[in-house]
N, C-alpha and C positions, 0 to 999 in steps of 0.2 A: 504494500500500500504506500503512494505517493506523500506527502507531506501533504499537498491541498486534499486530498482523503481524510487526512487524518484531521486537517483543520474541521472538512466540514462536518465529520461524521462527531466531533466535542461542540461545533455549534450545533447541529442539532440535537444532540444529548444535552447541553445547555439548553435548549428551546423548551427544551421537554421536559424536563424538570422546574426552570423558570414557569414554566404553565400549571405545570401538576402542582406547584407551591403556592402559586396565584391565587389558582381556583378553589384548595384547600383553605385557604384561608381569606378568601372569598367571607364577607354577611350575607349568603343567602343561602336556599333550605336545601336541604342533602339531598333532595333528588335531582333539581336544578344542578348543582354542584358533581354530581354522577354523572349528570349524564355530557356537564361539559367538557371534565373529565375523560370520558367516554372518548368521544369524539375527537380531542386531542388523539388521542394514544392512536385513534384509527389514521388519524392525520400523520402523525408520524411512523405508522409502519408502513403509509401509500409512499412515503419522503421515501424511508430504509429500502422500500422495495423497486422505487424508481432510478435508484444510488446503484442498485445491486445491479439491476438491468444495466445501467452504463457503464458498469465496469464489468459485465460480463461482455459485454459487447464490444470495451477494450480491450480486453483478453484475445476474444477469436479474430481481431484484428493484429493485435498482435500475432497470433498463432498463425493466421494465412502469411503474414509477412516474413516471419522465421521458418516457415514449409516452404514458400517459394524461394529466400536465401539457399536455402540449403538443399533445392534442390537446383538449381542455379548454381551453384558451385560443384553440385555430383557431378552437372554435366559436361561443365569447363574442365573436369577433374577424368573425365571419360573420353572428351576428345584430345585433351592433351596427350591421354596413355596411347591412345589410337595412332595419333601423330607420329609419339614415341615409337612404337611397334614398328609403325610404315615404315619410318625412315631407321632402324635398326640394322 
């Protein structure tokens, strides 16, 4: 995980806890207070789950880019022995 990961993923565990402390001590009545509660928490696992999508979809970007390096160099590495061979 990058540094701006790691920034964002303590802001929003900051957010979340700043909310969930808010709304705890919130003057108003404990169902109010639940269910705003609630709905933070749904708020930041759509955040955690959208996070996770961009960095999975970093990943297989990276992954096709180090699959096509390397296989871009098998084949530099296949025509050079060929070369080798021929002119031996």
């Amino acid at each position: 995980m990058n540094d701006n990961s790691k920034v964002l993923v303590g802001l929003l565990a900051g957010l979340a806890a700043g909310a969930a402390l808010g709304l705890l001590f919130a003057p108003e009545k404990g169902s109010e207070t639940r269910d705003k509660l609630s709905q933070s928490l749904k708020d930041l696992g759509e955040s955690i789950k959208d996070r996770a999508a961009d960095e999975i979809n970093n990943l297989t970007a990276l992954k096709e880019k180090v699959v096509g390096s390397v296989k871009s160099k098998l084949q530099q590495t296949e025509e050079e022995v060929a070369d080798d061979i021929e002119h031996a």
